[in-house]
BATORRO-752809 format. One line per field, with one value per residue: z, y, x of N, C-alpha, C in turn. Coordinates in pm, 1 decimal. Atoms other than C-alpha are relative to their C-alpha. Layout:
n_c3 [Z/...]
n_c2 [Y/...]
n_c1 [X/...]
ca_c3 [Z/...]
ca_c2 [Y/...]
ca_c1 [X/...]
c_c3 [Z/...]
c_c2 [Y/...]
c_c1 [X/...]
//
This chain:
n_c3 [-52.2/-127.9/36.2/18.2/-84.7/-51.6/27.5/-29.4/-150.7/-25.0/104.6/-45.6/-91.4/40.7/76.4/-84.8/-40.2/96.2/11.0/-92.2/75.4/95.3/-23.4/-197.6/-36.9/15.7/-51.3/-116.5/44.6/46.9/-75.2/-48.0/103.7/116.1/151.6/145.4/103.5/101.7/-54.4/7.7/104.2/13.3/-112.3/75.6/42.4/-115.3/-11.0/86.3/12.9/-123.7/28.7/112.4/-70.0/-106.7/128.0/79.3/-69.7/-50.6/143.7/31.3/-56.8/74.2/147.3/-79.9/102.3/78.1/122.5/84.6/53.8/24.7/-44.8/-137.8/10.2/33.9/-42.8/-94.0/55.5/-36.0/-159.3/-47.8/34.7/-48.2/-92.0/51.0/17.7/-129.5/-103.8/77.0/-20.3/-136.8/11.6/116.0/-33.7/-170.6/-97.2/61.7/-46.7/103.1/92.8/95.3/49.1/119.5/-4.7/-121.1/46.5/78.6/-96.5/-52.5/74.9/35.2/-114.5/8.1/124.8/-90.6/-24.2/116.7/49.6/-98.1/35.0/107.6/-15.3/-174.4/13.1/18.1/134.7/20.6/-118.5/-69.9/-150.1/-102.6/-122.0]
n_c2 [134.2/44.9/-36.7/126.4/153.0/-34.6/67.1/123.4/40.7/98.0/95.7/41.5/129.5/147.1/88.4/44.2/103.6/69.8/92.0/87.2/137.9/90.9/51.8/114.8/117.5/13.4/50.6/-107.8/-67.2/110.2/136.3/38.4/-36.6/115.4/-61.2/53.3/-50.8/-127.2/-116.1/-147.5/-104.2/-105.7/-57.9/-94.5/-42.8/-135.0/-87.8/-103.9/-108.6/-132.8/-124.3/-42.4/-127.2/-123.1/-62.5/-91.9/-90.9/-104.1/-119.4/-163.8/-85.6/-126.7/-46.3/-85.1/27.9/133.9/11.5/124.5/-38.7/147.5/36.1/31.4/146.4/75.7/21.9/96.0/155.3/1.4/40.5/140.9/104.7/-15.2/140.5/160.2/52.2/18.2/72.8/107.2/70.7/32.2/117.3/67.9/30.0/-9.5/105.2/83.5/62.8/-60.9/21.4/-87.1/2.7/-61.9/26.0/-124.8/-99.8/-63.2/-23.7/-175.3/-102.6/-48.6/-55.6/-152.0/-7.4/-5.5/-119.8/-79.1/-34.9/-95.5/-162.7/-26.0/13.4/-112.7/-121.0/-105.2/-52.7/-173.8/-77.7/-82.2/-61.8/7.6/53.4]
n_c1 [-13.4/65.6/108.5/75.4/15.2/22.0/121.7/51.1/-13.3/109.9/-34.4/-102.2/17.4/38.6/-21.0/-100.2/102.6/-12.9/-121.5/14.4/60.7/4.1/-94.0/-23.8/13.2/162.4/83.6/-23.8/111.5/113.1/58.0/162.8/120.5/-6.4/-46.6/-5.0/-82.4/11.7/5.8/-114.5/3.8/113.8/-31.2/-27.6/111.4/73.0/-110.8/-77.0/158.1/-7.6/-53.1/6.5/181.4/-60.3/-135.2/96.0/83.6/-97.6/-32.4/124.6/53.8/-139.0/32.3/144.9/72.8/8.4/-52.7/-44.2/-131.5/-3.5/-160.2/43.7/30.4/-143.9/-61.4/71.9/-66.3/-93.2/23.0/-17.8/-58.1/-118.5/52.6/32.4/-146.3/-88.6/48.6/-38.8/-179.3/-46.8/62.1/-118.7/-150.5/-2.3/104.1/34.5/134.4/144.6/-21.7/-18.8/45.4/22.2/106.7/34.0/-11.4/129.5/133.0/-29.9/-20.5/131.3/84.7/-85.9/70.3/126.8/-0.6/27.7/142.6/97.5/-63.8/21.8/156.1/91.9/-30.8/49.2/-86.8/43.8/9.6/-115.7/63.8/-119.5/78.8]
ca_c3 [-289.3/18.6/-118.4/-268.0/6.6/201.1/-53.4/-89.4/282.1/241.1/-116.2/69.3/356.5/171.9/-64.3/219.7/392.7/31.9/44.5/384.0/268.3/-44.3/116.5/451.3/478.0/320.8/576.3/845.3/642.4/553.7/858.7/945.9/637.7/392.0/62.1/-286.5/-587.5/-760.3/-445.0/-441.7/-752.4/-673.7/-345.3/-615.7/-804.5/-499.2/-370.5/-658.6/-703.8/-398.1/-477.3/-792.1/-630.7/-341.5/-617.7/-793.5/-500.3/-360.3/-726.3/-760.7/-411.1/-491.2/-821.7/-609.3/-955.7/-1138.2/-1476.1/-1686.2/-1709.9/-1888.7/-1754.0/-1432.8/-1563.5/-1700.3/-1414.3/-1182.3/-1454.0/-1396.1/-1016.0/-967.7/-1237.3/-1066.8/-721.8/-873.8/-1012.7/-680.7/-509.7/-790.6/-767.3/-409.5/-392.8/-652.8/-471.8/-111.2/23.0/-101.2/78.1/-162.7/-477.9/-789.2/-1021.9/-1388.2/-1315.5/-973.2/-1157.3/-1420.4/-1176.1/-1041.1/-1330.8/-1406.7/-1039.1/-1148.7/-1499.8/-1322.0/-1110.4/-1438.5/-1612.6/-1286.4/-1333.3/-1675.7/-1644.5/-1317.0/-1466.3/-1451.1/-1820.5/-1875.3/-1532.7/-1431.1/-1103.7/-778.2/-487.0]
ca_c2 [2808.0/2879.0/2994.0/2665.9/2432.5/2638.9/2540.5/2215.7/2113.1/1848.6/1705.7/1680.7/1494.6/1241.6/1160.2/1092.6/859.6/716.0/649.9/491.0/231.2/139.4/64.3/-119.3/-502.6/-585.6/-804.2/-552.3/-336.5/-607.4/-814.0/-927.1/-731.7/-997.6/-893.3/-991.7/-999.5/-716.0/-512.7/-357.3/-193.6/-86.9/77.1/236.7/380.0/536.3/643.6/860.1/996.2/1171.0/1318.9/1391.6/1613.4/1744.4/1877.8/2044.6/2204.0/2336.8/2496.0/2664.0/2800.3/2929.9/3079.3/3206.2/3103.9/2826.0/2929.4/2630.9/2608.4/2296.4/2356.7/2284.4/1918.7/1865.8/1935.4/1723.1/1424.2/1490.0/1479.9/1192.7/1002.9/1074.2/921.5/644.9/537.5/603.5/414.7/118.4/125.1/124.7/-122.2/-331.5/-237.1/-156.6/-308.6/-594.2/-759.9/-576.5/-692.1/-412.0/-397.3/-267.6/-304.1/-60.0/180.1/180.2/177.6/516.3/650.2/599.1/691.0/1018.5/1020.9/988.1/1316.5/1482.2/1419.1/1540.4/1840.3/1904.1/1803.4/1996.0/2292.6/2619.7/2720.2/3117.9/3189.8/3279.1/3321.0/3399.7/3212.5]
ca_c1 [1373.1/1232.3/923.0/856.9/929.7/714.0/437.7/497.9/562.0/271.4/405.3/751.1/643.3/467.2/685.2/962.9/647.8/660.7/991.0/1003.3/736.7/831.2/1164.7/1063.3/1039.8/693.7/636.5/687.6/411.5/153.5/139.6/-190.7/-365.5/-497.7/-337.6/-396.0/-204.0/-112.5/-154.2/167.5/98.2/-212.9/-38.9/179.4/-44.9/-203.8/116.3/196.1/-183.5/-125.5/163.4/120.1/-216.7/9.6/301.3/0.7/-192.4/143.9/228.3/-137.8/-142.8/276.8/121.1/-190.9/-408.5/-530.7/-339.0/-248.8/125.5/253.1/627.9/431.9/324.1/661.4/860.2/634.4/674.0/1042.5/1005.9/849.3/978.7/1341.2/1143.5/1014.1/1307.8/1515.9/1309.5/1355.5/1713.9/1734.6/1503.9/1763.6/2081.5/2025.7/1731.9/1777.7/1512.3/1245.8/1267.7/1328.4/1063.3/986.3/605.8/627.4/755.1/500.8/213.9/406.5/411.9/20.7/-95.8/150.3/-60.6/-395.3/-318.7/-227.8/-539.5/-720.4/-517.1/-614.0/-978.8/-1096.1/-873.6/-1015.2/-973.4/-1067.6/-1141.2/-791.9/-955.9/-678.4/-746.8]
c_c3 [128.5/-10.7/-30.0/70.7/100.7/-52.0/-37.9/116.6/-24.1/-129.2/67.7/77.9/-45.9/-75.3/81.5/91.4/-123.7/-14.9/107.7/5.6/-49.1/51.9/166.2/-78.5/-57.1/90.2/128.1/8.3/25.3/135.3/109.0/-110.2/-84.8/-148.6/-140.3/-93.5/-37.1/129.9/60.8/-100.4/14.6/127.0/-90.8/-40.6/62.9/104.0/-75.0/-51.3/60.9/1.0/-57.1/58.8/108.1/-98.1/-38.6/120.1/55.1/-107.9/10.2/182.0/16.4/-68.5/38.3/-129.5/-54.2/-146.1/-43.1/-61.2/-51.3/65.3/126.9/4.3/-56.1/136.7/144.3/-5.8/57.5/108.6/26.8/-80.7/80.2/160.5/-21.0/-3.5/93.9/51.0/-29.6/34.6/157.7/62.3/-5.3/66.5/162.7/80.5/-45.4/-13.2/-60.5/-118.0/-108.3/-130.9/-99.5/5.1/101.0/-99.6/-111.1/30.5/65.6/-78.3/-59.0/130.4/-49.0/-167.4/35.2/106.9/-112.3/-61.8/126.0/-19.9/-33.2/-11.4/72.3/-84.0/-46.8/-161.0/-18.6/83.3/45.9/143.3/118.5/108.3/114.4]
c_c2 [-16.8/18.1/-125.2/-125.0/38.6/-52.5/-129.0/-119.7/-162.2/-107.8/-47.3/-116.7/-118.9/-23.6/-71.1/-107.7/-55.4/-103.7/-108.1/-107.4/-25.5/-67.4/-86.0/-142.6/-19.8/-109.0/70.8/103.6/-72.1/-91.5/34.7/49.3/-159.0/53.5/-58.1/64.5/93.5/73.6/82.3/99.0/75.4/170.2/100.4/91.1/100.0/82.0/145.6/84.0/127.6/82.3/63.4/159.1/79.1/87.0/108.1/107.2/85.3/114.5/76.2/99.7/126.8/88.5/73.9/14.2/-99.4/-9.1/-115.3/32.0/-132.8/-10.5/-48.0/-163.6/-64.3/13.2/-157.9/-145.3/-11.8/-31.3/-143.9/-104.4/-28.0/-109.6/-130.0/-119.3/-21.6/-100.1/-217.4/-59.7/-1.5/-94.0/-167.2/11.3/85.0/-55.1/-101.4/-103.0/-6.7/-9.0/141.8/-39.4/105.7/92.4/146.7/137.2/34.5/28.6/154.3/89.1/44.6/31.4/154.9/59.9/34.3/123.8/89.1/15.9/49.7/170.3/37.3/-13.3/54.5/133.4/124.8/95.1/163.0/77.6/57.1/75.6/-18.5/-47.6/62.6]
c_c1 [-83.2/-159.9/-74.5/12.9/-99.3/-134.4/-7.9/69.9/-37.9/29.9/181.7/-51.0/-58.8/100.1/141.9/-112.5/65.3/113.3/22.6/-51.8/45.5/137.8/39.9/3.4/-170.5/-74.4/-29.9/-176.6/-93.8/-12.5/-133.8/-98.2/11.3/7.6/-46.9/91.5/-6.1/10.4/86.8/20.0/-137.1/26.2/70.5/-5.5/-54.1/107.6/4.4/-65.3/50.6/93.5/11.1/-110.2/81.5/45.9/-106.0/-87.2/100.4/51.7/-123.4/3.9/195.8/-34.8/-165.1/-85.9/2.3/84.3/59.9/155.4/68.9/166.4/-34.9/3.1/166.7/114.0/-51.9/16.6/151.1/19.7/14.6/15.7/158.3/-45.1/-68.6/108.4/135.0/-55.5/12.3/118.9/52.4/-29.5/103.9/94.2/3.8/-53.0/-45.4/-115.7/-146.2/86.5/-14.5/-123.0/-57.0/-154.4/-50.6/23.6/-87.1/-175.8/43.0/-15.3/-150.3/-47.2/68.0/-120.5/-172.1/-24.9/14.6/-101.8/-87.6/29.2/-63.1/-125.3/-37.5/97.1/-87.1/25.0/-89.7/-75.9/84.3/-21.4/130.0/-96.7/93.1]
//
């Protein structure tokens, strides 16, 4: 346990940032930027990139190798589908102020999809090289 909070320090702290945003006051956030539509999903999206990419750089340097482990990509989905979804329903029944949306959560789930295929595409396949 301690091993792996140790490597992902940097996917912790963001996704507690994460949370803090998605659950402020959006006018608190946004004031004075000039926004356009859609651009809370695109914030999404890029939210969940990044952690998706922390989650993964803290597992390969735990695992001190690039090896391709798919229980890796499945627990990660698990992860941050679980924060996604917190962040939905807290959204929905705490802060009320921020509206609950179907939409956020499926923009989390492709910025989370969009680190996976980076994964899987940049992966080192039959190098098994230790870093």
């Amino acid at each position: 346990m301690i091993n792996t909070i140790k490597h992902q320090y940097l996917a912790i702290i963001w996704a507690i940032v994460v949370l803090i945003l998605c659950d402020m006051p959006l006018d608190d956030v946004a004031e004075g930027l000039p926004l356009f539509e859609g651009f809370d999903k695109l914030v999404h999206t890029g939210f969940f990139f990044v952690l998706t990419v922390l989650l993964f750089y803290g597992k390969i340097q735990q695992q001190h190798s690039y090896t391709f482990r798919i229980m890796t990509i499945v627990k990660i989905l698990i992860v941050t589908s679980f924060l996604g979804g917190g962040i939905e329903l807290l959204q929905w029944k705490v802060f009320t102020y921020r509206s609950a949306d179907i939409w956020d959560f499926f923009c989390d789930m492709t910025g989370v999809g969009m680190g996976i295929f980076g994964y899987i595409f940049l992966h080192r396949t039959g190098h098994e090289k230790s870093i």
